[in-house]
N, C-alpha and C positions, 0 to 999 in steps of 0.2 A: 647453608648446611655444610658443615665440615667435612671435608674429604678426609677419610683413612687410609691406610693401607693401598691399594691399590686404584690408583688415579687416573682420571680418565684419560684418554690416551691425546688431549688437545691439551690439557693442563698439564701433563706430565714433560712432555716433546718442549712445551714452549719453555721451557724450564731450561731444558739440557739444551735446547738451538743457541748456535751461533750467529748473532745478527752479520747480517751479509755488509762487511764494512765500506764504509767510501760512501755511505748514500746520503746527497745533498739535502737540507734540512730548506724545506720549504718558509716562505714567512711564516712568522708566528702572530701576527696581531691579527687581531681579532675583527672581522670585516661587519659593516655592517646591512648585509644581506643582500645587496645587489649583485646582480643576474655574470654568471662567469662568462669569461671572453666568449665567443663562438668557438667552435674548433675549427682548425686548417686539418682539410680532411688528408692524412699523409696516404700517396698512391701506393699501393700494391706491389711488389714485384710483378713484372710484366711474365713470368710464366707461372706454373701452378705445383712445382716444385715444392715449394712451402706447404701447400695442402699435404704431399706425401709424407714432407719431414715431421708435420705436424703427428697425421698418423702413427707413424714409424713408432716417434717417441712415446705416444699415448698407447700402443700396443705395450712399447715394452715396458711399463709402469704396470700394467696386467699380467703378463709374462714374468715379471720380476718378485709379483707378490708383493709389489707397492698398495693395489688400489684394488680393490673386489670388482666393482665395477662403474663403471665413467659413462659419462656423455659430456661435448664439446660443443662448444658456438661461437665464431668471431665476427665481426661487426666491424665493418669500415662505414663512418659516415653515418646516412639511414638508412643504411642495409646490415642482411647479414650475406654473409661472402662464405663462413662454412659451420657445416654441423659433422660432427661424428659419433660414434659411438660404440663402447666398448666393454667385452667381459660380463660378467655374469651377473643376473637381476636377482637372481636365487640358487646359489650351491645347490643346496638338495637337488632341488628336480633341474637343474642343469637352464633355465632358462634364460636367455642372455636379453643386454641392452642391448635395446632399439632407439631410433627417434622419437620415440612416442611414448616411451616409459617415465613416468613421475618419478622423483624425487622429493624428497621432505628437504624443504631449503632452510628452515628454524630462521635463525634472526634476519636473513637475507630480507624477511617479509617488511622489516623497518620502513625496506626504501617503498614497499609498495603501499603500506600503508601512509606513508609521506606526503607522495604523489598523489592520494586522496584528497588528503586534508590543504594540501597547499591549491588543488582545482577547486573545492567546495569556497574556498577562500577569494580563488581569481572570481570570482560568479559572484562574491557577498554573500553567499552562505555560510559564514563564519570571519572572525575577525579576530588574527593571530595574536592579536594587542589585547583582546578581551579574556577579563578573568574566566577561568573552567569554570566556577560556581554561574556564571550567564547560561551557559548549556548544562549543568551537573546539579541544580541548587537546593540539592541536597546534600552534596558532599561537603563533610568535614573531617578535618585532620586532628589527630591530639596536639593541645597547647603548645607551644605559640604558633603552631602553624596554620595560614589560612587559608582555603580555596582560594580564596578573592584578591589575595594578592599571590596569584600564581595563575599567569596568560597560557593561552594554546602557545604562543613560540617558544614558552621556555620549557612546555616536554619537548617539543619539536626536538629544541638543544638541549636535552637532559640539563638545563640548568634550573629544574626547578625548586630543588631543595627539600624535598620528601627522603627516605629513605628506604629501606629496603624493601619493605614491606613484606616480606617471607609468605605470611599466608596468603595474600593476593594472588601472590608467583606461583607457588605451590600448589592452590587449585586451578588458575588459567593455564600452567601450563605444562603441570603434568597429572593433578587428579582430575581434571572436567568436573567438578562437581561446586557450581555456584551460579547465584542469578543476580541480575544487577544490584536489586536492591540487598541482597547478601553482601556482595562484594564492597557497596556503602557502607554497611556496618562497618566490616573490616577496615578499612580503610581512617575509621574515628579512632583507632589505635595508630594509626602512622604516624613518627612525628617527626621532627626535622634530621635531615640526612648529615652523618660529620663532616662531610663533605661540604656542608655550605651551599652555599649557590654556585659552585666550581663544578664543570663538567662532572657528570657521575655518570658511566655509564650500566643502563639498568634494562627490565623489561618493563617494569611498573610505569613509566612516564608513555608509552607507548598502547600499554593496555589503556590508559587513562582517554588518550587520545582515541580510541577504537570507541570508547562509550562518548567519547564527545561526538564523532560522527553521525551514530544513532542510539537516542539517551534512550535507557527503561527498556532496553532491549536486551535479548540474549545476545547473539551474534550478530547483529544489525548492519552494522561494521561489512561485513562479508558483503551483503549486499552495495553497500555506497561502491567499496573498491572492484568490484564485478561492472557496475554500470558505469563508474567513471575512468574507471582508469583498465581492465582487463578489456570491455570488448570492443573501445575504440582499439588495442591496438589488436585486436585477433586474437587474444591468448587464450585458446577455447581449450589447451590445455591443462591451462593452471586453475586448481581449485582448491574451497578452504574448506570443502566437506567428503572429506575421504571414501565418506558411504555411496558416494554417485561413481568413486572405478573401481574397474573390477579388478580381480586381485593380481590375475596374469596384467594390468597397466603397472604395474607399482614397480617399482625397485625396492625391495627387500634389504634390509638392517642386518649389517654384517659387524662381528669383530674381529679383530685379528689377533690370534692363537701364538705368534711367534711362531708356528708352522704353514700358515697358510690362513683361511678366514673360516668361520662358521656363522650360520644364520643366527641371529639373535630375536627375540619376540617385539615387535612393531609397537613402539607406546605411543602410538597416536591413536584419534578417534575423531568425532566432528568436537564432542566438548572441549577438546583440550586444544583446539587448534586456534590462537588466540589473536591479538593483533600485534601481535611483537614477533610471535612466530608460528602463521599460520596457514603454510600453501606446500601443497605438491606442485607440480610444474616441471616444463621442459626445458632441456639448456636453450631448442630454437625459442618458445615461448619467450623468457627470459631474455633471449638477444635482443627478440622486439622491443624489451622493455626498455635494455639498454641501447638501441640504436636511437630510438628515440630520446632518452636524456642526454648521448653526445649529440645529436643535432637541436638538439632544446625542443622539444614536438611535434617534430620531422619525422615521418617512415614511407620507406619505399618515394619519397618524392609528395607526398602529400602531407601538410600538416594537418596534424589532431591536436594538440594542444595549444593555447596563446603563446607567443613568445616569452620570452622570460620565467616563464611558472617553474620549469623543469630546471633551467640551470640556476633558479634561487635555489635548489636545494644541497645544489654540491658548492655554493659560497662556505665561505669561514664562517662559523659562528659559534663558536667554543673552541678552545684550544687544548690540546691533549699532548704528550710527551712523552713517547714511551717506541717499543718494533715489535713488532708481528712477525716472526719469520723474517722474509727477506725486506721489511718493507716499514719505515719509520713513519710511522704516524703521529701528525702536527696540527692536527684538528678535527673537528665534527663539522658537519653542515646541517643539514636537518634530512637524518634518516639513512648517512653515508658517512664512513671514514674518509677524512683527506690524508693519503700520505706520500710517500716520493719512493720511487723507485730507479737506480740510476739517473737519478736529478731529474726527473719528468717526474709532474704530478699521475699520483693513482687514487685515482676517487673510489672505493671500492665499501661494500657491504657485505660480510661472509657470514655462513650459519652453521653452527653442530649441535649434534644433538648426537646421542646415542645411535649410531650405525647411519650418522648421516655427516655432510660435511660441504660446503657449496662455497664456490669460489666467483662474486661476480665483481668486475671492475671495468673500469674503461679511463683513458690517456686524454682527458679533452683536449692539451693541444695537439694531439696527433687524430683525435677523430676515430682510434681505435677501442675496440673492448672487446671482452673476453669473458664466458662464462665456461663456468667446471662444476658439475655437478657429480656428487662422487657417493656410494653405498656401503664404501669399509673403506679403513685406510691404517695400514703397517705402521706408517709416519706421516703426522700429521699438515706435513706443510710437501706433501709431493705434488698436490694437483696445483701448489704456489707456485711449484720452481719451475712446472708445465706451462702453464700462464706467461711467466718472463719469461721463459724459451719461444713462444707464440710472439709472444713485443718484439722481442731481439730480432727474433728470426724477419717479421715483417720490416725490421727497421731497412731490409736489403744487407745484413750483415750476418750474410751465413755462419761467418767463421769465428767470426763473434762471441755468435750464439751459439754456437758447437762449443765453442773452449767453457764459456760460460755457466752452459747444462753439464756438461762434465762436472765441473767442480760442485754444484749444485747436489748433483745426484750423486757422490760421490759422499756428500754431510749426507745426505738423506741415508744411504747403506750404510754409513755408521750411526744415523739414532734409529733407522729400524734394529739395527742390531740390538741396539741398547736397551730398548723397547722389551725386545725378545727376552732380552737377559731379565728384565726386570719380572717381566709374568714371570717366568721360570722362577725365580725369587720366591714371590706372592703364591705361587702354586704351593711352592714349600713349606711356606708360612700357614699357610689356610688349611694343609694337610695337620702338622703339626696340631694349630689350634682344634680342628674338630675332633683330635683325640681326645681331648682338655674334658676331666671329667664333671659335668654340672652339678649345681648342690640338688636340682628338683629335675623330675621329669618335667621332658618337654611337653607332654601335656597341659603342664602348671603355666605352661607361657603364652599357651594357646586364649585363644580371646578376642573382642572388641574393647577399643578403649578409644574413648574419645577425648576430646579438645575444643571449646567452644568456635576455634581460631581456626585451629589446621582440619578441624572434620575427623575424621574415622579411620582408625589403621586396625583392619581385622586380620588377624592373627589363627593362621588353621595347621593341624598335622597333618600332612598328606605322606603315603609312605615314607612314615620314619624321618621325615623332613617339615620343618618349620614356615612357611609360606607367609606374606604379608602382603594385603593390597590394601589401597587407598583410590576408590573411585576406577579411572581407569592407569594408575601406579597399580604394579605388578614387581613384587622382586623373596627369590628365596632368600633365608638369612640364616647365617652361617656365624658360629660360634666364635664371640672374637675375643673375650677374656669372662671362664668361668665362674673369675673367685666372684669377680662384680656384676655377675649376669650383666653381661653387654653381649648384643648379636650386632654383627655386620648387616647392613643392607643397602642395596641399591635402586633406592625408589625415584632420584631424580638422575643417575648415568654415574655419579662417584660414589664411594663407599661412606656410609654416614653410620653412626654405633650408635646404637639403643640399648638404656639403662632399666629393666627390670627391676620393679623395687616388689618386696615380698613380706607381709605383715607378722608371719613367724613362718620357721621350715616347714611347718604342714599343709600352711592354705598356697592359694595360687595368687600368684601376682595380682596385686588388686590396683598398680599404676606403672606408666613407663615414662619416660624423659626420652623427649626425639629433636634435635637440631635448638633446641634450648627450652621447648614446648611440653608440661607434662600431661599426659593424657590418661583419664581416669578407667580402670573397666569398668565398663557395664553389664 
């Protein structure tokens, strides 16, 4: 879907960031799956100092109008050593994070869906060598592409050579509206990705895998990673059906105004919560998960999982080339980024969505990690350069890490500015455009129109204003060039235009074109 005019605020940042130079460029070739060193667990500072400074700094990211609001966890070894938590769960009614308040982690959930698929595997409940059509054997792709010659390990490493898929993604993960054998149809139109069998990183190979877990199912999937992998390790916090907390657990979907943040409407549901990105969760929950993959299926002193299962996943097994913020990334594993951060490995998985944003990683050789679980954010890479201030700081090199974070947050109040300046821009622009006089009443645009593919975008007047949903997609649309009837909307988090077409000046739109899709009314 093509972003317009005003971009989300992770695609826009990463744009204008300045990658953090000097950072060593891990091997590149390409491993063939075996299990990573152990970690040397690195000690502690011997006093508790660091918990303060951690603090300190995580306050004044909330204070500053960096971050709405936060929650923290770090992890030495198989433990977690600290949690905090910070700033507000909901502007409006003033209610702040706690321990226990969820976040929406969006792709973060890779790694847990990962961790499924590679335990159902350790047991012989699947075999990562065998084609998807063995578990799937209905599934088919468009010409030349074949189930059968595409294994569970190569969604694992997005090397499997599909493509985008749009309507897949489109209803798993933000309209909720399909069922497995739907999502088969869909799917006979996929056909091979330009990318080749070269890393691509997607949702689609991910959703694929959630129906391999449990075929003919709706959300099936939810179930395997609940029994295998959430309640050995405790995480009675994290879940993938939203309907079970109540709404004071949640952390609330913030943006940021360039004056401060406001609450935005929650586009989750249980349908839309998928296997590429589907869990609320605690940043403690989440450390569980991580203290456990630096110890390879170690917590607290007992192990829960076989040796080797957890640390196959953060091996090399695709190669990628490109930075994230502070942090160059040199590979995929199955289900995690590999990248280097001041020349140590960072194994990390991060998620955004709309009013959400999660930061989880961990050092295997230092035995440390780190989660940031965040509900608005000014600039997108703050809870990043909180994270490296947390490494630095524990390396025992206060001053380090002091000079370090400075400079850090220092780029961060110049792209939050930047940020600022740009809505301010886009407010202009969208003022401007909504004078723009149209050729028909808005009534004329009002409607249902469908798409065999994408499903249903109903179209209603609510005072004086144009309104569109799709399933549980919600977004008002707003005038973006009259002559051509196009409206702005943002049904997936970025601005995407829609083409009104109109059979003469009297009747009312009888079809529209969305993200390349034309859809008829009904």
């Amino acid at each position: 879907m093509r972003p317009v005019q005003a971009l989300p605020l992770i695609g826009l940042l990463a744009a204008l960031a300045t990658p953090t130079p000097g950072l060593a460029h891990a091997p590149s070739s390409r491993s063939s799956g075996a299990a990573a060193p152990a970690a040397i667990v690195q000690a502690l500072p011997a006093d508790r100092a660091w918990q303060n400074d951690v603090h300190h700094r995580a306050q004044h990211l909330v204070d500053g109008g960096f971050v709405a609001g936060m929650s923290i966890a770090v992890t030495r070894g198989d433990r977690v050593v600290y949690v905090g938590s910070f700033g507000a769960a909901d502007t409006d009614s003033g209610r702040r994070v706690d321990d226990h308040t969820r976040f929406y982690i969006a792709s973060t959930t890779k790694a847990l869906t990962t961790t499924a698929v590679l335990l159902q595997a350790s047991r012989g409940a699947l075999q990562l060598d065998a084609p998807i059509s063995r578990y799937l054997p209905d599934l088919a792709f468009k010409s030349p592409l074949r189930a059968d010659a595409i294994s569970v390990r190569d969604l694992l490493s997005m090397t499997d050579g599909i493509d985008a898929c749009l309507p897949v993604v489109f209803r798993t993960a933000y309209t909720g509206v399909f069922t497995p054998s739907g999502l088969m149809a869909l799917m006979a139109q996929c056909g091979p990705s330009p990318a080749g069998r070269r890393f691509d990183y997607r949702n689609l190979p991910y959703n694929l895998l959630g129906m391999v877990l449990a075929p003919a199912t709706t959300d099936g999937w939810k179930a395997v990673v609940r029994a295998d992998v959430l309640a050995p390790l405790g995480m009675t916090e994290t879940t993938a059906r939203l309907s079970t907390l109540a709404p004071g657990r949640i952390a609330l979907p913030h943006e940021a105004t360039g004056a401060g943040f406001r609450r935005i409407r929650l586009g989750k549901v249980d349908n839309n919560l998928h296997a590429a990105g589907g869990y609320f969760s605690t940043a403690r929950d989440l450390a569980q998960f991580v203290a456990a993959q630096v110890s390879d299926g170690r917590l607290d002193g007992h192990r829960l999982f076989p040796a080797g299962v957890l640390a196959s996943s953060y091996a090399q097994h695709a190669e990628q080339d490109h930075d994230f913020g502070p942090y160059h990334r040199y590979g995929w594993g199955y289900g995690w980024d590999l990248g280097t951060y001041q020349g140590q490995t960072l194994v990390h998985r991060f998620g955004s969505f709309p009013g959400y944003r999660s930061h989880v990683s961990f050092m295997p050789e230092r035995g440390l990690g780190v989660v940031i679980l965040s509900n608005g954010l000014a600039e997108p890479f703050a809870i990043d350069d909180l994270a490296d201030y947390i490494y630095d700081r524990l390396a025992a090199t206060p001053d380090v890490a002091d000079t370090r974070y400075a400079a850090a947050l220092q780029q961060g109040e110049r792209r939050k500015a930047r940020y600022a300046e740009h809505l301010r821009k886009q407010r202009a622009i969208q003022r401007t455009r909504q004078q723009q006089p149209l050729a028909h009443p808005l009534a004329a645009y009002a409607g249902r129109y469908t798409n065999a593919q994408m499903g249903t975008l109903t179209w209603r007047l609510i005072a004086g204003q144009l309104d569109v949903t799709s399933g549980a997609a919600r977004s008002r649309a707003d005038i973006y060039d009259a002559a051509t009837n196009q409206m702005r909307v943002e049904l997936t988090g970025g601005g995407e235009v829609v083409t009104f077409h109109f059979p003469d000046a009297s009747a009312p739109a009888d079809s529209l074109q969305y993200s390349g899709y034309r859809f008829e009314r009904q």
